[in-house]
matplotlib code that plots the C-alpha trace (Angstrom):
import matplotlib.pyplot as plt

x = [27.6, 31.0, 31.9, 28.8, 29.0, 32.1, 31.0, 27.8, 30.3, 33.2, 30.2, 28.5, 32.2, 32.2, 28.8, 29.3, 32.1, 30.9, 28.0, 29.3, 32.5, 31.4, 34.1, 36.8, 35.9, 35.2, 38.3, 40.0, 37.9, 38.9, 42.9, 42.2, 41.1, 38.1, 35.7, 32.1, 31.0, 30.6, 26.4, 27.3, 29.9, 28.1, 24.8, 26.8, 28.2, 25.1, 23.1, 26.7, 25.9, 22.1, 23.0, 25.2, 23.1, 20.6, 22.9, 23.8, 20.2, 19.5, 22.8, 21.2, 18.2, 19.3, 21.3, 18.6, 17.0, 19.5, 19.6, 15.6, 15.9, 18.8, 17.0, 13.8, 16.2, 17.3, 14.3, 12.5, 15.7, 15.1, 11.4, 12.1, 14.7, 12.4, 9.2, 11.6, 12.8, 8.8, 8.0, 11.4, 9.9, 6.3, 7.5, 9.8, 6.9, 4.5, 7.0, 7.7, 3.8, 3.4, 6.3, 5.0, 1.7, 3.4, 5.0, 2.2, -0.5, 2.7, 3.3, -0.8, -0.9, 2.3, 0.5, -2.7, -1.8, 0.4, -2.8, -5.1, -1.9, -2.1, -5.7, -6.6, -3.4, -3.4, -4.4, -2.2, -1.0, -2.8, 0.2, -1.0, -1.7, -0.5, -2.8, -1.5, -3.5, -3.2, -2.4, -5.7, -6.7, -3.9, -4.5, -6.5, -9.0, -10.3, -11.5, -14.7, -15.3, -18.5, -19.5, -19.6, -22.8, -24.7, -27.6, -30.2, -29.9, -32.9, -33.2, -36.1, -34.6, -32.0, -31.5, -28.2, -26.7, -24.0, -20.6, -19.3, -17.4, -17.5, -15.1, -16.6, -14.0, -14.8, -13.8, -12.9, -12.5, -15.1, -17.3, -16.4, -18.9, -22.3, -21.5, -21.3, -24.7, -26.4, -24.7, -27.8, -29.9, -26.8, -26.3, -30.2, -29.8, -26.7, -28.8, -31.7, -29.6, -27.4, -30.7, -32.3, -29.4, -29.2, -26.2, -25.2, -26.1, -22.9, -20.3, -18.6, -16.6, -18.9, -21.3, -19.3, -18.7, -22.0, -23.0, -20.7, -21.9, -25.2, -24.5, -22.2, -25.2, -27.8, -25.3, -24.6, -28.5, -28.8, -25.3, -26.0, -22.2, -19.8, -19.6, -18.8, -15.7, -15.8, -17.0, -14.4, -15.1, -12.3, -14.3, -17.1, -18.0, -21.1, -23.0]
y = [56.0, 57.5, 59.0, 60.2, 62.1, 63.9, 64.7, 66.3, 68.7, 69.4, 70.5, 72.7, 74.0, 75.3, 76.7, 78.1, 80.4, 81.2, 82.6, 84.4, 85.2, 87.5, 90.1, 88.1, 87.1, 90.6, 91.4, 89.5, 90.2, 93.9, 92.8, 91.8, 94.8, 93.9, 95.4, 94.7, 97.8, 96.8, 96.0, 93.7, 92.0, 91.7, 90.2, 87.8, 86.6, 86.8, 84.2, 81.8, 81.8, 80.8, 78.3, 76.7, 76.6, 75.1, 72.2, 71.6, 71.3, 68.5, 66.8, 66.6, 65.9, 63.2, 61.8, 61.9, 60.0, 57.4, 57.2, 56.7, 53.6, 52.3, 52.7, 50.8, 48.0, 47.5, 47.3, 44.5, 42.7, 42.4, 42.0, 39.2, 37.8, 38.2, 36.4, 33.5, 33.1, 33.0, 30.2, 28.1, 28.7, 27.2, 24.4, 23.3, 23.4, 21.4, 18.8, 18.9, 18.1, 15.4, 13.7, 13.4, 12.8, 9.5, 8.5, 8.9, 6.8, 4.1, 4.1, 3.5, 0.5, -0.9, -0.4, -1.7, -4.6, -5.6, -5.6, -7.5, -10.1, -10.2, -10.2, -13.1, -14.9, -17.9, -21.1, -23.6, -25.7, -29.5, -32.4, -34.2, -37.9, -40.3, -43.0, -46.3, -48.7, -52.0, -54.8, -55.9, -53.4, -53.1, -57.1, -58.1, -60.5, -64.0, -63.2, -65.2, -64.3, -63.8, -64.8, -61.4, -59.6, -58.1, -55.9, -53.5, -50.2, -47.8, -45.8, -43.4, -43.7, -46.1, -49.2, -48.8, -51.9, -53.0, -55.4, -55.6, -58.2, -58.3, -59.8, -60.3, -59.8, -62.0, -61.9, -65.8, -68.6, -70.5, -68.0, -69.6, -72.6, -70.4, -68.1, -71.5, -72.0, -68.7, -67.7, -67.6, -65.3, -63.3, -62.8, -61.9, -59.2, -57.8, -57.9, -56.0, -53.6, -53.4, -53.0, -50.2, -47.8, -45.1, -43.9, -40.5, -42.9, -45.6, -43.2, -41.0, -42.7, -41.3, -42.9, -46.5, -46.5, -45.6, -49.2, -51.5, -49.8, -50.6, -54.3, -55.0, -54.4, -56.1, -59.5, -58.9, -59.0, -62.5, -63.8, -65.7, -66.4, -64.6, -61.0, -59.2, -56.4, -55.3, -54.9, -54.9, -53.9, -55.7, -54.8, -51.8, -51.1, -49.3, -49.3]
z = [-0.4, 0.8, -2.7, -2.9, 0.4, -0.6, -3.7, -2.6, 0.1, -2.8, -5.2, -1.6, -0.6, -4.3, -4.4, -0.7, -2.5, -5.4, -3.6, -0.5, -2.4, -4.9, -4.3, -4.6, -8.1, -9.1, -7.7, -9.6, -12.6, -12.0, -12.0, -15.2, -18.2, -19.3, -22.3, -20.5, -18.1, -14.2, -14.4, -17.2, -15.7, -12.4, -14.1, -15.7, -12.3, -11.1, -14.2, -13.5, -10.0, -10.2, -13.1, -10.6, -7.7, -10.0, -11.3, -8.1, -6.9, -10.1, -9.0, -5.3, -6.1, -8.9, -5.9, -3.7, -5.9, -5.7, -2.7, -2.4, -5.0, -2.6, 0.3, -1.2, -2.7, 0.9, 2.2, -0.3, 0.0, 3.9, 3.6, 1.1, 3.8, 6.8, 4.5, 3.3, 7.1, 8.1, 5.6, 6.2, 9.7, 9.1, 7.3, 10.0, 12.1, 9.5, 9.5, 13.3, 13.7, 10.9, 12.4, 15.8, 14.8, 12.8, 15.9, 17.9, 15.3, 15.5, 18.8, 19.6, 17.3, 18.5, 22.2, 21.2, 19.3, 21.9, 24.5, 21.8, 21.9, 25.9, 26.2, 23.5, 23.4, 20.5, 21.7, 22.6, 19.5, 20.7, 20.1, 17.4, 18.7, 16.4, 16.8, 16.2, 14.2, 14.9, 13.6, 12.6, 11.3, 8.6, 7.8, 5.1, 6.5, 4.2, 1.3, 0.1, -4.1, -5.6, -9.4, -11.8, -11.2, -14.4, -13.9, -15.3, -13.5, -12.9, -16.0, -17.0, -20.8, -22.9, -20.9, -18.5, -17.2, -14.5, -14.8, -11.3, -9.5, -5.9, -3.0, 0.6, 3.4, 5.9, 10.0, 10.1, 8.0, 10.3, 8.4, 4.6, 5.0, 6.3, 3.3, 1.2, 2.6, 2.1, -1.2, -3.1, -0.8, -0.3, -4.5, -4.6, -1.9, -4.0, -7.2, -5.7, -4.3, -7.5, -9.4, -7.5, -8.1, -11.2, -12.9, -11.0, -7.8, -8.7, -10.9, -8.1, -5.6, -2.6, -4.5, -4.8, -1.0, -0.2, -2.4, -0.4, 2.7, 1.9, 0.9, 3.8, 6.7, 4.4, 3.9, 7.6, 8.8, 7.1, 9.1, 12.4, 13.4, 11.2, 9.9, 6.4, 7.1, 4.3, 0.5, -2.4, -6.1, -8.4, -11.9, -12.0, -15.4, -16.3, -19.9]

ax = plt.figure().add_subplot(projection="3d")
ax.plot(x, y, z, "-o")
ax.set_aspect("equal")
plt.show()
């Protein structure tokens, strides 16, 4: 821009002369013989005058020009500037607000879950008792043995049929001679009750305690001083 200010008053300073100046050139011109007649020689000053003035004018006005362009460079560049500023600007601000809207969400669960806690706190964990069994209960009691049993079991189809042996635990031995006495109502109540069971009744293990259940109270009812504990199966084969 400084060059070009100098340039524009060297090529005015020389104009500015060449203009106002005319009778120093034609002085000069007159030092010097020349063919051409004065109106001749005084046009021809006149047409290099204007053809200066008029380069002069393009030059300015080519300059001008320039100048324009610059000046409208400038000015995108700094609208470019002041728009890039404005959106680093709103996106600081977008994640200003996302990050305190995080926090807050956070903090109100931390707050909340924390009153839930106070509010409905766990129960208490109850000791687990170890109850102790006793003695008796872990000791076999006499055993009194039964003959094998083999039985017809309720069928709608094919014949099924029972192979079972059976062990009565008894409380005492002073029970051994009543069962001597009642063995043979005590095998018919185990054959009726062996006998009104089905398959699917007998196969599953709920089913098989459900059985000795079953013949423990009825052996039980027939008793007058001891007492059937409990019911053992030491063969169980169904066909």
């Amino acid at each position: 821009m400084y060059l070009k200010g100098l340039e524009k008053n060297s090529i005015k300073t020389s104009i500015w002369k060449i203009v106002h100046l005319p009778s120093e050139t034609t002085k000069k011109s007159n030092s010097f013989k020349n063919p051409l007649p004065n109106k001749k020689k005084n046009l021809f000053t006149k047409i290099y005058n204007l053809f200066l003035v008029k380069l002069y004018q393009k030059k300015g006005f080519a300059m001008a020009e320039e100048d324009k362009k610059e000046e409208n460079s400038e000015e995108k560049n700094e609208n470019t500037q002041e728009s890039g500023n404005k959106l680093i600007l709103i996106i600081i601000v977008i994640l200003l607000l996302l990050l305190l809207i995080i926090g807050g969400a956070v903090a109100y669960f931390l707050l909340t879950s924390d009153d839930t806690a106070q509010e409905n706190p766990p129960p208490p964990q109850e000791e687990k008792k170890v109850e102790k069994k006793s003695t008796e209960a872990l000791e076999i009691g006499p055993i009194y043995p039964l003959d094998p049993f083999t039985v017809n079991l309720k069928s709608s189809g094919a014949t099924r049929y029972l192979k079972c042996t059976i062990n009565l635990e008894i409380d005492a031995p002073e029970t051994q001679p009543e069962l001597d006495k009642l063995k043979p109502a005590i095998r018919d109540i185990i054959i009726r009750i062996l006998s009104s069971k089905t398959v699917p009744e007998i196969s599953t293990a709920k089913g098989k305690d459900k059985l000795k259940e079953e013949i423990r109270k009825n052996v039980n009812n027939i008793l007058s001083t001891g007492e059937i504990r409990n019911v053992y199966f030491t063969a169980f084969v169904i066909q």
